[in-house]
C-alpha positions, 0 to 999 in steps of 0.5 A: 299514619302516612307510611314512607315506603323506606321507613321500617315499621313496626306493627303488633296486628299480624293483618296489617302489613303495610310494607315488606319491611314490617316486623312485629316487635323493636328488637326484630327492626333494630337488627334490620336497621341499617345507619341513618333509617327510622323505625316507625312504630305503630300503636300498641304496647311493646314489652322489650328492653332494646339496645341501639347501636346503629348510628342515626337511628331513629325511633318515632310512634304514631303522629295521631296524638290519640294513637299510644305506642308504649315500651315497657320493660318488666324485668332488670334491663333499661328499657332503652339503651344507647351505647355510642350512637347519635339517635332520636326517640319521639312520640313514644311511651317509656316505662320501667314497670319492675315490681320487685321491690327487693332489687330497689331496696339494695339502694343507700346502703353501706356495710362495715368491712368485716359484714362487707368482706363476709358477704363477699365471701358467700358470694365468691363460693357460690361459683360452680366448678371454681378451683382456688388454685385455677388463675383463670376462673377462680375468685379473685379480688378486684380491688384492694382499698389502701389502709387509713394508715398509707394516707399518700395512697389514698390521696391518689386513688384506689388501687388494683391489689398487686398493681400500680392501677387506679381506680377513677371515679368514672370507671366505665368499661366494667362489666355487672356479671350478676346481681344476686339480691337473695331475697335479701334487702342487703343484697350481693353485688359482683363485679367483672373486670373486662381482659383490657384495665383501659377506661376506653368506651371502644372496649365496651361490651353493647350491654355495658353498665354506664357507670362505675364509682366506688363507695367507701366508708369503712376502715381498713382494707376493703376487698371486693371478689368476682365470680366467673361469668354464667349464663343467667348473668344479667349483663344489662342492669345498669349501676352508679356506686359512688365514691365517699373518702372517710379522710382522717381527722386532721381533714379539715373539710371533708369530701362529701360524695352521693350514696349508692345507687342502682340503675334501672332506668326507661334510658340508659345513653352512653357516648354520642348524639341523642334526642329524645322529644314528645315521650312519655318517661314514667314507672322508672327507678330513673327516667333517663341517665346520660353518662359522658355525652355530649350533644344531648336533648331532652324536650318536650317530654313527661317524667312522672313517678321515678323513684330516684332521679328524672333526669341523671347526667354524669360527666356530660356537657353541651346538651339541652333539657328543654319545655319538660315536665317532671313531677312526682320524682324523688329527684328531678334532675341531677347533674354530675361534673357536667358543663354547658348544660342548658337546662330551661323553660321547664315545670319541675314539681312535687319532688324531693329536689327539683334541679341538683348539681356537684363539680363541672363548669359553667351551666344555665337554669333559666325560664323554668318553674320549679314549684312544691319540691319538699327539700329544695327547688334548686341545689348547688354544690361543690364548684357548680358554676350556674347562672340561675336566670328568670326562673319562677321558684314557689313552695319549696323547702329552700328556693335556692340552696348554694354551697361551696361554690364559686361563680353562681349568678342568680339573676331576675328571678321570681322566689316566692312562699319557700321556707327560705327564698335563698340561702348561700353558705360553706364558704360560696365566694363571688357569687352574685344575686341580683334583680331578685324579687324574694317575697313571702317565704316562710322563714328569711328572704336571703341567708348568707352563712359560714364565711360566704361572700357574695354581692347582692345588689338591686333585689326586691325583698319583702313580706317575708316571715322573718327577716328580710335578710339574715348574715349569719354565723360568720357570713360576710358578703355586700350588700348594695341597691337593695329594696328591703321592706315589709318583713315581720322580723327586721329588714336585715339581721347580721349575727353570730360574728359576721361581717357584711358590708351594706351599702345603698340599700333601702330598709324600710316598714319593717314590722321590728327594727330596720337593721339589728346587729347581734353576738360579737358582729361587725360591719359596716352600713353607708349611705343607706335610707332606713325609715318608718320600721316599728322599732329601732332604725337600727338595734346594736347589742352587746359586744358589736362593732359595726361601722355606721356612715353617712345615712338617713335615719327618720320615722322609726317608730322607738328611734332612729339607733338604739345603742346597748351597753357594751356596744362599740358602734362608730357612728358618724355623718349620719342624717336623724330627722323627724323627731328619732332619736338615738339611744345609747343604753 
């Protein structure tokens, strides 16, 4: 290793002090770093948690690829955490080796009020020397959640009991006093309000929790109580609890909100600067999570074998995750009310969801193979605004799951073998996917469902299961330049009262009909060449009202439209050839 006589070392062998400035472990060279120094770490297997605080630091292993330097970290600390910082990690082993099962189990839980409040108050009397009447130490309540019957306070926000403050769904400046599991799969969870109710990142404590949202699912009041500090608090664990509001009934929609979650992550980065390349992420409940940050880069590294999410950013924008491979991780990455995030050229397989997003802005996915995730390859929802652009998408439950959502374009991507290529429904308006090629999935190439609306223009869609497209169960949306063919179902399928608008599109060898047109559906279909389908050109059963214009119908095999009684299809200025006939029956 070429030793720069400024740089800080690293070295667990006591013979080999290359400089004066060498120590023996991470935690000894971070209290001499001063702002802007790099720690050069030689190779061996470094058992620490570290906390970075000084800016600019960076933290770099051997540049012989056959030399390992690996942090470990066994106990309920982040292996690394950032708080406020510009830093960068490279070259370096990252690994959360807890054994413990226990501690992951309390995950995805919710507890009814009076089981909730009952724990809570074991726990509150488990504090030594407290005296209920003494104000500064005793066990007070720290959140009071309004009552379903004040709806207008719920609306706003989670109130302090005797207090006009809210709770925000990123409260960051609380501090984890203790996790006390008990032995208990169900076990306790105490929070510690810091002196200032101010969600300002200069009052963080250096071993500050990153984030904190409230999960709630149960009716009436729910209180949450706090011990006094102890010495055996572990101050470093790091927690998400997310928000679900139960609305009412007369909620028509409503909100859906993540599960409960615990950090105990290899990176744990908070507010600042941070490049992390060439490093190994793995044995992790979850790899790295980047809470209100900007300017972030993740390139170049290995996530393997997280337990919950490979990479987490919550409320963070301009940041890159680049050339990365994910595999055998619950999630692979997850982003939370972000923006500008720019997520490409990486290899994300083997997961149970390969990319997810809810809320935030504009972001890209592009270049990136996503393969073999069991549930979907890539999920979008609640306003995510993503241009998925030239991705290659293979083997995943769905390829692309969009919903609720508002400006996605989904644009040149390859989308193959999924069970569904894309589906798109609750409402997901504008979108746009375009110049697709969507082949050989396992179910339909494309759904459109529950009243979403997108265009979809000049995509190759073919050879897949069933059908080519499916509009279903009030799905709308245009249709136009399409190359449909090839399906073992029908080229387009419109059911259950939808409503499609299709236009242009080529339709054409598919192993039933062209277009079939089911249960109380409409639309209209113009200027389309449909041909040389085994059945029908086009089959319009009972009930069905579409609006047929100005095509080419020819060489189907039965007839070019086949009519049911109780159809009320317009049919006008459409061109049958080559012996097809219509049927009207």
């Amino acid at each position: 290793m070429n030793i720069n006589l400024n740089e800080i070392i690293v070295n667990q062998q006591p013979n080999q002090n290359i400089s004066t400035r060498t120590f023996r472990t991470i935690t000894e060279a971070l209290k001499e770093a001063k702002a802007g120094e790099i720690i050069k770490i030689m190779a061996g297997n470094y058992k620490e948690s570290i906390v970075i605080t000084q800016p600019g630091i960076m933290l770099t292993g051997p540049d012989d690829p056959n030399e390992e330097v690996i942090v470990e970290n066994n106990n309920e600390k982040s292996t690394i955490i950032f708080n406020s910082v510009s830093a960068r990690i490279s070259k370096i082993t990252i690994k959360f080796s807890n054994e413990n099962e226990n501690s992951d189990q309390i995950s995805d839980f919710s507890l009814r009020t009076q089981e909730f409040s009952t724990f809570m108050s074991k726990q509150s009397t488990r504090s030594k020397g407290v005296d209920d009447e003494n104000t500064s130490n005793k066990p007070s309540v720290y959140s009071q959640f309004p009552s379903r019957a004040n709806d207008s306070d719920f609306e706003k926000g989670f109130g302090r009991q005797g207090t006009n403050s809210k709770f925000s769904t990123s409260i960051a400046a609380e501090k984890l006093s203790n996790i006390n599991t008990g032995g208990n799969a169900n076990g306790g969870i105490i929070l510690d309000d810091s002196e200032s109710e101010q969600d300002d990142e200069n009052n963080l404590d250096q071993k500050s929790v990153i984030q904190m949202n409230i999960q709630e699912q149960h009716k009436g009041f729910l209180n949450i109580q706090r011990e006094s500090d102890s010495e055996d608090s572990d101050d470093n664990i790091s927690v998400v609890l997310n928000i679900k509001r139960d609305y009412p009934k007369r909620y028509e929609k409503p909100k859906l909100f993540r599960r409960v979650r615990f950090h105990k992550s290899a990176i744990l980065a908070r507010s600042g600067k941070l490049q992390i390349d060439s490093c190994k992420i793995y044995s992790s409940t979850y790899g790295i999570v980047v809470e209100r940050n900007s300017s972030v880069v993740l390139r170049s590294n290995k996530f393997l074998g997280c337990k919950k999410t490979a990479v987490l950013f919550n409320n963070s924008k301009n940041s890159t995750i680049q050339n990365n491979f994910i595999s055998k991780c619950f999630h692979g990455i997850d982003l939370f009310d972000c923006e500008n995030i720019k997520i490409s050229s990486n290899k994300i397989g083997n997961c149970e969801n390969g990319i997810f997003s809810t809320g935030g802005g504009m972001f890209k996915i592009e270049q990136n193979d996503i393969f073999q995730n069991n549930t979907n390859g890539i999920e979008i929802q609640n306003q995510s605004n993503p241009s998925i652009i030239s991705n290659t998408i293979f083997k995943n439950g769905l390829g692309i799951s969009i919903s609720k959502n508002g400006l996605s374009v989904i644009s040149r991507n390859e989308i193959e073998s999924n069970k569904t290529g894309i589906k798109i429904a609750d409402e997901s308006s504008q979108g746009t996917v375009k110049k697709n090629t969507i082949f050989s999935n396992n179910s339909n190439g494309i759904e459109i469902v529950n009243y979403s609306q997108p265009l979809v223009s000049n995509n190759e869609i073919y050879k897949n299961k069933k059908n080519g497209c499916a509009i279903l169960n009030n799905g709308n949306g245009s249709f136009d330049k399409n190359d449909i063919y090839e399906n073992n179902f029908s080229g387009i399928a419109i059911q259950d009262s939808s409503n499609p608008t299709i236009t242009n599109c080529t339709v054409r060898n598919n192993q039933e009909s062209g277009i079939v047109i089911f249960a109380n559906s409409s639309g209209i279909i113009q200027k389309c060449a449909i041909f040389e389908n085994h059945l029908y050109g086009i089959m319009i059963d009972h009930e069905c009202t579409p609006n047929i214009q100005q095509n080419i119908i020819s060489a189907n095999k039965k007839g070019a439209i086949q009519a049911l009684s109780g159809s009320k299809a317009k049919l006008s200025d459409n061109e049958m050839k080559k012996d097809a006939n219509c049927n009207l029956m």
